[in-house]
N, C-alpha and C positions, 0 to 999 in steps of 0.2 A: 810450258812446264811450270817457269814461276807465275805466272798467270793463273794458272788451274791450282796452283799451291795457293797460292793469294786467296783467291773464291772460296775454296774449303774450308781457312783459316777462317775465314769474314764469315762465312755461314755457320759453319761452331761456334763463334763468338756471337752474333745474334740470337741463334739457337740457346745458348747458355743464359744470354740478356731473357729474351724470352719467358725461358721457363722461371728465371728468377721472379721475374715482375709477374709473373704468376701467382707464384708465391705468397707474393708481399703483399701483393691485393686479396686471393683467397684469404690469408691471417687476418686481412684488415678487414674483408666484408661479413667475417664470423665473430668481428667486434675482439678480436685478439684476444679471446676466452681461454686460451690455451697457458693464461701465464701459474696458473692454479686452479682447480676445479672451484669455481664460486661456490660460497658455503661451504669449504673443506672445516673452515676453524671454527663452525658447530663443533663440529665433533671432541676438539678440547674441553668442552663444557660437558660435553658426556661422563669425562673423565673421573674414573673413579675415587681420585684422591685433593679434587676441587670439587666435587658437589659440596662441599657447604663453604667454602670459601666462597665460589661464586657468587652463593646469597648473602652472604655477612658485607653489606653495601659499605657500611661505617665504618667497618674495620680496612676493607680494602680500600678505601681511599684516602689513607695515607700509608699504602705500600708500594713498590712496585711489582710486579711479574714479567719479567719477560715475553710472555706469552698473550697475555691479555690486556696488558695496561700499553697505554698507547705513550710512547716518551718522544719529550720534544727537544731536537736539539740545538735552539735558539732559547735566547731569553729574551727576545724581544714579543712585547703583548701587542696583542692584533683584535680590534672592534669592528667590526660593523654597525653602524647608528644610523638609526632613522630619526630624522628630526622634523617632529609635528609643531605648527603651532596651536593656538588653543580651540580654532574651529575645523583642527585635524587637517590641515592642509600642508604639503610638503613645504621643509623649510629650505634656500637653497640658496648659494654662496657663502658660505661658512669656512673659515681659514682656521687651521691651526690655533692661533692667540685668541680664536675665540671659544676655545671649548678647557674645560678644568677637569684637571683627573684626579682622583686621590684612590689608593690603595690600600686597603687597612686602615684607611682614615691617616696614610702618610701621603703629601704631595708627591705630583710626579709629573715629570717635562716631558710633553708632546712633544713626538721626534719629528710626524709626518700626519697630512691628512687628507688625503687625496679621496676622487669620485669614486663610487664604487659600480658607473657603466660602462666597464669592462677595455675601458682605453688604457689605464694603467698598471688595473690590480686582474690579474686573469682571474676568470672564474673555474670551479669543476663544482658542475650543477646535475646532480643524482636525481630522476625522476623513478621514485617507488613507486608501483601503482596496483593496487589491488583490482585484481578481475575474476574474483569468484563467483559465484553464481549469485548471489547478492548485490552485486555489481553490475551487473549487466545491463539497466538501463543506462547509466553513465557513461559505460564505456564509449561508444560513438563521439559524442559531445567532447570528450575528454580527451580523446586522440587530437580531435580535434583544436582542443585548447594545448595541448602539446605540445603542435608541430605551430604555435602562433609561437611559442619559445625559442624552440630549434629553428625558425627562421631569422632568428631574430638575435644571433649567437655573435658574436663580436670575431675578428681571426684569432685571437687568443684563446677565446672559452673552449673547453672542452666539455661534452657533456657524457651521463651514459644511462641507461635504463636498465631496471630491475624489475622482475613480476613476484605478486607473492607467494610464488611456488618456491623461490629461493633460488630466481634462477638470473641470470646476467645476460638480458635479451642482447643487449650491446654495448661495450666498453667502452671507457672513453674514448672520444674522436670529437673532433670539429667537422667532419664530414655530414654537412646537412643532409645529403640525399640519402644516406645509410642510415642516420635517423628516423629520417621522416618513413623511410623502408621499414625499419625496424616497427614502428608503431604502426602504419598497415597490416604488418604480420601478425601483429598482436588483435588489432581488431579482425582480421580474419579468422583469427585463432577462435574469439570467441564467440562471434556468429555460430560458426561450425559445432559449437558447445562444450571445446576444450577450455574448460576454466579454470582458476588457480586454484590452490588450496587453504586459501584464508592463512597463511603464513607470515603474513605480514610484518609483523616485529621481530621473527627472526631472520626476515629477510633484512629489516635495517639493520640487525646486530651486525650478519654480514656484511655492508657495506660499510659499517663502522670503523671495522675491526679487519676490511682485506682492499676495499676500496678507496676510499678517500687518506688514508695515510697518508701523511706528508704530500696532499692533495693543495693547492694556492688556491685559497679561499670556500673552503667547502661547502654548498649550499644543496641543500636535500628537499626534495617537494615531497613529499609522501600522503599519497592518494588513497585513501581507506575509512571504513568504518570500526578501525582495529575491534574486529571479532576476537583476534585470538589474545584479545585479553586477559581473556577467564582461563587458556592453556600456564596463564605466564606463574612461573613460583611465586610465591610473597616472600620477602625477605625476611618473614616474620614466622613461616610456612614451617614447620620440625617434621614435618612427612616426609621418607625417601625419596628421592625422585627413581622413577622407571630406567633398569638401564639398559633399553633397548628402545633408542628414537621413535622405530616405528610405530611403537605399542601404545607411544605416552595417550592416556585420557586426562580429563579434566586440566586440575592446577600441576600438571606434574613436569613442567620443564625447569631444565637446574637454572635458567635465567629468569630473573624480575624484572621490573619496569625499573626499579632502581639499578638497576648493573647497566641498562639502557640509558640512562639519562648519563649517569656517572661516566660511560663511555662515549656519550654524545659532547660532553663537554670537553672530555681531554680531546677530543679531536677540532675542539673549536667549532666543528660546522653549524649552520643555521639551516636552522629547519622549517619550514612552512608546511602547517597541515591541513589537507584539503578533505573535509567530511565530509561526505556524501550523505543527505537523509535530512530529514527535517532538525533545526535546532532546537536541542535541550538545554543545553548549560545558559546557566544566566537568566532562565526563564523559572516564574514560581512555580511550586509542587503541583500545584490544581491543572495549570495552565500546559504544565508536560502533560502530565496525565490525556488531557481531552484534546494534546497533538496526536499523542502515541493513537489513540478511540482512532481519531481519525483517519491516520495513514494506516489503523487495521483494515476499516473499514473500505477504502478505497484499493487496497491489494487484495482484500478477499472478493471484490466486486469484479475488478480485471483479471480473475484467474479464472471463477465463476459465471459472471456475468448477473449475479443475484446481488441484492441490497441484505448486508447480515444484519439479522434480530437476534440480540444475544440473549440464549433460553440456557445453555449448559451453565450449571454451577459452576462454582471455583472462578467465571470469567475474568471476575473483576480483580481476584487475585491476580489472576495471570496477567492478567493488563499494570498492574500495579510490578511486578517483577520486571514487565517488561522494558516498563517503563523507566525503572531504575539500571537495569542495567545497558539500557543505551546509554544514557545519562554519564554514567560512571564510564563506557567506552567511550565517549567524545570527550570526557574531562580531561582523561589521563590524555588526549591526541593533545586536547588544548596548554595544558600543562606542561608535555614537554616541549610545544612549539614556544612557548611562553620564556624556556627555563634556557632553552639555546637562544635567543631572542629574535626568531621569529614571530611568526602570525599564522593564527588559524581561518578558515574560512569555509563557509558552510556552502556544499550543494548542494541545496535542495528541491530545483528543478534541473533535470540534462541540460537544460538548455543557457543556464548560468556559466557553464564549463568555461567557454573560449574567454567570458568577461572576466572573470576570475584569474585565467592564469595571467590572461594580460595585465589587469592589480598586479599580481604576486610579482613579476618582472621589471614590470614599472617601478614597484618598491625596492626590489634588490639594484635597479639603477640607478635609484637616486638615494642611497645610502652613502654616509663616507666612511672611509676604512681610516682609521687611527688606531696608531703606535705608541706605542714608549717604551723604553726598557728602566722596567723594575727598581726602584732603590733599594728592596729586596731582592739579591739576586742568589739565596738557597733554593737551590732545584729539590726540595723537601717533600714533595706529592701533598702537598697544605693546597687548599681549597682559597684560593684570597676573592675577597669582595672589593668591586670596581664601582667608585662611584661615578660619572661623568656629568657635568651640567654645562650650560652654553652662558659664558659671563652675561651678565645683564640682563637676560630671558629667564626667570624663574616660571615662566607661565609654558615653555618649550616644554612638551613630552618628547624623552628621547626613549626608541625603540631600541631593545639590541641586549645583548648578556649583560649579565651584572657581576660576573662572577668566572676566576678560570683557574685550571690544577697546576701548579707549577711545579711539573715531569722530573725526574733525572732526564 
């Protein structure tokens, strides 16, 4: 009798083990999506009594909102720096007493200055990745380079992915295998010709603003040819915006590129952007021009199978529009990878992918992460400028922010 009571008890209690661990794995292999629907806090920008505060960049960055403004509850200021020297080669052994800070053009004492390959300082590393129909030769190559990352994740780092549909393929985890799963599903996805929908920027707002919060050390890869540039407001923009998400055309979303960068900084993260497509920025007008001729010519030939002789008027307009408006999408990706103090970097063959991300990782490895806390210490939403330089090395380029919000 207690023998048979015994068994019963021991097998409801495994039974109960069981199902838990069930549980905890089903939550953990759907990437623990369930803490909020990703992308719910678009929808406060929809909101009828912030559309124009959302655009007013200047204004709202020295307020708070509870809602939108990201507060920090430390006063201790946090870098990541990349130190080149003059023939761009990493710099490496650097202590503390060797690096100067000033704030406002006020001195300020290095608390701490530690590696930044992930033995002291954890990482939470956001892989954005565009896979719209424009995308689709990279993708392969790009999973690819992905998963040299997620192998390559320290037991601390946590990582997570995002597509530009606005969606949270999988949340953070250091679980490589559910990773590296996660981005097979994605390139099966797009084989099959489920592709995003060029959402790109408002899939970073979401990540800004739901995911990396109070994230240790925030670093963002974001994989795009930001198309949907041209949807994003101008902070400059007096048109209503649409108030119904689904409908929006053209410039009509209540956020800018500026409410994006503004929001990238108070969150501190570093951003690296990965452009796919041939490089414009940096290069002269002529010289864009007869890229753009080119890569017409070479996708109307692989869709075709014909050599194009351009006979229709207007062509060269069009080539000349279109030419500017890559241009202008790649600036802005460059500018804000620039303005968080990352790097940008260009894909312009598939097959560049895996070399690239492995750069981008190598770089965020051999960063160091330096401190100090503020001899300003008003939590006033003021915008302060960082200077940093390395004593004795005026020829050292150091990579990395120059600038951060200091929150309530």
């Amino acid at each position: 009798m207690q023998y048979a009571l015994f068994r019963c008890v021991a097998l409801m209690t495994l039974h109960v083990a069981l199902i838990s661990a069930f549980v905890i794995n089903s939550s953990h292999a759907q990437g623990i999506q369930k803490r909020e629907e990703f992308g719910a806090s678009l929808k406060r920008w929809w909101d009828g009594e912030k559309k124009q505060k959302m655009s007013e960049t200047k204004k709202r960055a020295n307020r708070t909102d509870p809602e939108t403004v990201i507060s920090l509850e430390t006063s201790l200021a946090v870098f990541d720096i990349l130190a080149l020297d003059k023939e761009g080669r990493t710099v490496s052994g650097l202590k503390k007493e060797d690096f100067v800070v000033a704030e406002d053009a006020a001195p300020q004492e290095v608390a701490s200055v530690s590696l930044g390959d992930g033995s002291t300082v954890p990482r939470s590393i956001v892989l954005i990745i565009d896979h719209s129909d424009s995308q689709l030769p990279f993708i392969e190559n790009s999973i690819m380079g992905a998963k040299t990352i997620v192998n390559k994740l320290k037991p601390n780092d946590r990582m997570a992915i995002v597509t530009d549909d606005v969606s949270l393929l999988v949340d953070f985890t250091g679980d490589k295998r559910m990773l590296n799963e996660a981005l097979d599903s994605l390139g099966r996805k797009a084989k099959s010709g489920r592709t995003g929908r060029s959402e790109q920027y408002s899939a970073l707002l979401a990540t800004l603003t739901e995911l990396i919060v109070g994230a240790e050390r925030p670093i963002i890869i974001f994989q795009t040819d930001g198309d949907e540039l041209e949807m994003l407001r101008s902070a400059t923009d007096p048109r209503p915006v649409e108030s119904n998400p689904s409908k929006v055309h053209g410039r009509f979303k209540p956020y800018s590129l500026e409410d994006l960068s503004v929001l990238a900084q108070k969150t501190r993260a570093t951003l690296y952007a990965v452009i796919p497509g041939i490089k414009l920025v940096e290069i002269p007008y002529e010289e864009r021009l007869e890229r753009v001729r080119t890569l017409f010519e070479k996708q109307f030939k692989a869709r075709t199978g014909r050599t194009w002789r351009p006979q229709a008027p207007g062509f060269e307009g069009f080539l000349q529009q279109r030419a500017q408006t890559l241009f202008w999408q790649q600036l802005a990706l460059v500018r804000l990878a620039r303005l968080t103090g990352g790097l940008a970097e260009y894909l312009e063959e598939p097959e560049q992918a895996v070399g690239i991300y492995d750069r981008i990782f190598a770089g965020i490895e051999q960063r160091y992460i330096l401190t100090y806390y503020p001899t300003n210490t008003k939590r006033d939403g003021s915008l302060r400028q960082v200077e940093i330089k390395v004593q004795n090395h005026p020829e050292y380029i150091l990579v990395g922010k120059r600038s951060y919000y200091a929150d309530n």
